[in-house]
N, C-alpha and C positions, 0 to 999 in steps of 0.2 A: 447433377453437380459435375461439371467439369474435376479430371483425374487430377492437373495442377493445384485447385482448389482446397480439395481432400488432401492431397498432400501439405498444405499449409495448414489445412488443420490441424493434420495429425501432429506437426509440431507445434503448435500451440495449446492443445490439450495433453499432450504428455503423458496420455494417459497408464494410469495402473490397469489390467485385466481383472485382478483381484475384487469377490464381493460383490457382483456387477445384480443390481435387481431393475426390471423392467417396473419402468410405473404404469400406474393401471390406472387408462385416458378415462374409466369411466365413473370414479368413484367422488368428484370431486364438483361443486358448487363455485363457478371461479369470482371473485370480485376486479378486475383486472385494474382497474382505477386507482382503487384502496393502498395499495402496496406503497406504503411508503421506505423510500432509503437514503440514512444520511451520510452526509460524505463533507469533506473540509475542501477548500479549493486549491488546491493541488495537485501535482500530475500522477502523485501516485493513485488518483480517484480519476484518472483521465475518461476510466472506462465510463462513467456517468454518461457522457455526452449520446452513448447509446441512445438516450432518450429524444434525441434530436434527430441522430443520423437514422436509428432503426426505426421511430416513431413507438419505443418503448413503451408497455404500458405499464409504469411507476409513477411514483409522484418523487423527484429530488427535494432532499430536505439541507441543504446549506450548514454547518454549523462553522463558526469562526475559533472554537478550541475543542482540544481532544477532550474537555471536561464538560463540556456540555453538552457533546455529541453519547459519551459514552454513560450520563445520567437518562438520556433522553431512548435510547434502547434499554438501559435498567428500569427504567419506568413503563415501558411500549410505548410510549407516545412515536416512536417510530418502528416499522417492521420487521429491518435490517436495519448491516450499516457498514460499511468501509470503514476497518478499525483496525486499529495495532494489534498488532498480533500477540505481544504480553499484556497487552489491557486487554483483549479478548479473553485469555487464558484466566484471565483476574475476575475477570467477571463471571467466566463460568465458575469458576472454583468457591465462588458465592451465591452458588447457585440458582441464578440467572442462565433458564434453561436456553442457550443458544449455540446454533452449529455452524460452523465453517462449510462454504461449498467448492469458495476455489480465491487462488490468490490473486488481487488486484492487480499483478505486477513484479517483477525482482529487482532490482538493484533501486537506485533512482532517487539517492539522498547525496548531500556533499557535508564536507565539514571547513567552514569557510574562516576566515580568521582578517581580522584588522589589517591594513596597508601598511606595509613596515616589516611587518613580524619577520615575514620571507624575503630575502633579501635576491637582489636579482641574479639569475643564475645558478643558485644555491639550490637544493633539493630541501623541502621543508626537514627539520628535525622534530622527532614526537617530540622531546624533553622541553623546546621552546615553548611548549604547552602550560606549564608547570606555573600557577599561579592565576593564570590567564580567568576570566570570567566568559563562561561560554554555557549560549543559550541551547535547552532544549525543550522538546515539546511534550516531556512526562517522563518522569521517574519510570514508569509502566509503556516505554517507547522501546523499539528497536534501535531507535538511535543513541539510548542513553546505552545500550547493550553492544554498541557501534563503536563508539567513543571511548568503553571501557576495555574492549578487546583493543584496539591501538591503541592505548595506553599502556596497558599489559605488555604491550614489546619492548616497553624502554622501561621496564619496572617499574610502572606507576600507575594508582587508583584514581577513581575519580576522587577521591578525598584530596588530591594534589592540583585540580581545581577547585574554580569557584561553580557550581552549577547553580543556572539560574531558569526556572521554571518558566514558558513563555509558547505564548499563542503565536502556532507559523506567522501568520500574515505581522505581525510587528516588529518579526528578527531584523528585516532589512532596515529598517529605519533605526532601530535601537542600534545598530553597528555604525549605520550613518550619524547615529548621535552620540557615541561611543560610550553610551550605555552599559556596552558588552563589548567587549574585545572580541568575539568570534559568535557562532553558533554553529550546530550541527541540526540537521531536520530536510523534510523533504524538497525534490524539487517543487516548481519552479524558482526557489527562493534563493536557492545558490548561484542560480546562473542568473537570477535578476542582478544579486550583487555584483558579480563579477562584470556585467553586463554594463552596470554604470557607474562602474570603475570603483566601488564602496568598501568593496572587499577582496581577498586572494583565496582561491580553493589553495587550501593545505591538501584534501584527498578525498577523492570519491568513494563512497562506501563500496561501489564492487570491486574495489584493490584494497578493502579492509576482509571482505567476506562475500567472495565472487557467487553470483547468483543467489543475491538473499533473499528471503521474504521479508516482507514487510507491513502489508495491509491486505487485511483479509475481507471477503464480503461475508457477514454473518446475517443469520436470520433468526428470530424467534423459532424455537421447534415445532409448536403447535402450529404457525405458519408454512413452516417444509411440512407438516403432515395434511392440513385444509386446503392449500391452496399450490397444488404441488406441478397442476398445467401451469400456470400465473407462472410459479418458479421457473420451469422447465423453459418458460418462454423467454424470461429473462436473462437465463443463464445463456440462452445459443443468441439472444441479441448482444449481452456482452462481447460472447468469444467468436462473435463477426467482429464485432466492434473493435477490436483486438487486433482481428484482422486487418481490417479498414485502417489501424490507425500503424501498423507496419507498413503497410503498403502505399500508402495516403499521406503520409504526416501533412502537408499544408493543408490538405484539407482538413487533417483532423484540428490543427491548429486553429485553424477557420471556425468551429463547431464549436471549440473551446472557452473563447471569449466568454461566454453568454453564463457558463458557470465556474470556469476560474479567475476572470474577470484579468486577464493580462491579456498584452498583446500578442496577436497570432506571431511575430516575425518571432518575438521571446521564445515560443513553448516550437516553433517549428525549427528554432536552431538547435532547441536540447535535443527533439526527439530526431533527430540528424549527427547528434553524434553519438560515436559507437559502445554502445550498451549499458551507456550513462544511466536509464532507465529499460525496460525492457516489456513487452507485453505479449513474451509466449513462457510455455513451459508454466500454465498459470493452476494446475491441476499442484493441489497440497500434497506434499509426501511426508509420511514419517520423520523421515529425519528433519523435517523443516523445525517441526511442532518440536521434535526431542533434542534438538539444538537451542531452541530458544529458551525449553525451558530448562538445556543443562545450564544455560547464560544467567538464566534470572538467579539459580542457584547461587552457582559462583560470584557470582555480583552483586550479591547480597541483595536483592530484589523483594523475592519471593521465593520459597520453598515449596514447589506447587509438582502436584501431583495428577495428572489429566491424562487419563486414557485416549488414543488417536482415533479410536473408531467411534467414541463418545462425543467426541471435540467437534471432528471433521466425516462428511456427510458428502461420500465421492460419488452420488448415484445420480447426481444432475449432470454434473460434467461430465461423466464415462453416458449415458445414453442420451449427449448431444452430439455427442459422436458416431454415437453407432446411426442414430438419427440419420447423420449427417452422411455416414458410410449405404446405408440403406436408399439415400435418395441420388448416390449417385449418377 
């Protein structure tokens, strides 16, 4: 491995030192096929495309809401899954044994609002918010935890909108139909709007909460303990793929079509501008997990209690590193 290489690793895994356990190559029966993981078509799931660019061996499983995706790893009927990271936290605390390995991503959502609202050359005001009917993707979202901290700056709850519950893929059109005065959720839906003139970003969530998490890859545990080469292999096709898509964006654009089903020009203008989404720094830290869940607190969510070493599972991504350091 080239030294420039490894050095863009290293900023993309982030890693913690702490904890670090070698996995043991020889203990394990792999099914490489089998592995299924679901993901919604979104950029914050960009990493999927792995499956194309690395010739991944997963099977991607589509779902069109966070409700179906997240009954569907409650069930196993899938293995993992790209999921919000307080509906992850929801579903372990229901004890739905599953682990976090590493973050999808940081920033990479908008909060977009009707044509009007913002008026030209004016800087959005929160308070203009106040009545508004604005869509999001789960009570159990980072975004609904998004919305309620900028809110929180002009002294106001989400009890001072309308929230309306709502599958990504139909925010654009319900604003185009003026269904909903705004929504908040991930890309690519914000810049589609703004894209065909539908809607105004009021504000990108990393100037609400600079390098947030947001979508986590979880896995069944009994999965991270069976098939743990399968993982291992998955994990350093993603954080190439991470790579590839900092370094690459048209091309990562290119790759993309086929499972977010938008245009390459759309997804290679987002990932071209600066830190609107992000895909290093993807290695989970404490304070991620114990931020979300002082949010859920305060925001009247959930009252949820989850150990970080219980939750999250840093021993794929700390030895695809060293991996990765070892074959230099």
């Amino acid at each position: 491995m080239h030294r420039r290489k490894f050095l863009h690793l290293a900023n993309t895994f982030f890693l913690s030192l702490s904890g670090l356990n070698a996995l043991n190559a020889k203990d394990i029966t792999i099914d490489f096929k089998g592995i299924k993981i679901g993901y919604l078509p979104i950029t914050d799931h960009l990493l999927i495309i792995a499956k194309t660019f690395r010739n991944a061996n997963f099977i991607p499983i589509k779902f069109a809401s966070w409700s179906d995706l997240s009954e569907a790893l409650r069930t196993k009927s899938i293995d993992g899954a790209f999921i919000l990271t307080p509906l992850a936290l929801k579903l372990a605390s229901q004890k739905v044994k599953i682990k976090a390995i590493l973050a999808a991503h940081r920033n990479g959502s908008a909060l977009i609002v009707k044509k009007g609202l913002i008026q030209e050359n004016n800087q959005p005001h929160i308070r203009s918010l106040k009545g508004l009917k604005i869509a999001i993707p789960s009570r159990f979202s980072t975004h609904y935890l998004l919305l309620a901290d900028l809110l929180s700056q002009s002294n106001l709850t989400p009890n001072d909108i309308k929230l309306i519950d709502m599958s990504p893929p139909e925010m654009v059109s319900a604003l185009k139909n003026k269904s909903i005065d705004g929504f908040i959720v991930a890309e690519p839906f914000g810049i589609a709007a703004q894209t065909n003139n539908i809607g105004d970003l009021f504000i990108l969530s990393k100037d609400i909460i600079p390098n947030h998490i947001c979508c986590l890859l979880t896995f069944h545990t009994e999965v991270l303990q069976n098939q743990k080469q399968a993982i291992m292999a998955i994990t350093k096709d993603f954080l190439e793929t991470a790579l590839f898509i900092q370094k690459q964006p048209q091309k990562a654009a290119d790759l993309s079509t086929k499972f977010l089903g938008q245009r390459p020009a759309l997804i290679q203008n987002l990932l071209l501008q600066n830190d609107r989404v992000i895909y290093n720094n993807l290695a989970i830290k404490e304070e991620d997990i114990t931020r979300t869940l002082l949010d859920m607190q305060k925001y009247k969510i959930e009252n949820l209690h989850q150990n970080f070493e219980e939750f999250v599972d840093s021993n794929f991504i700390q030895n695809a590193f060293y991996e990765s350091l070892e074959n230099e």
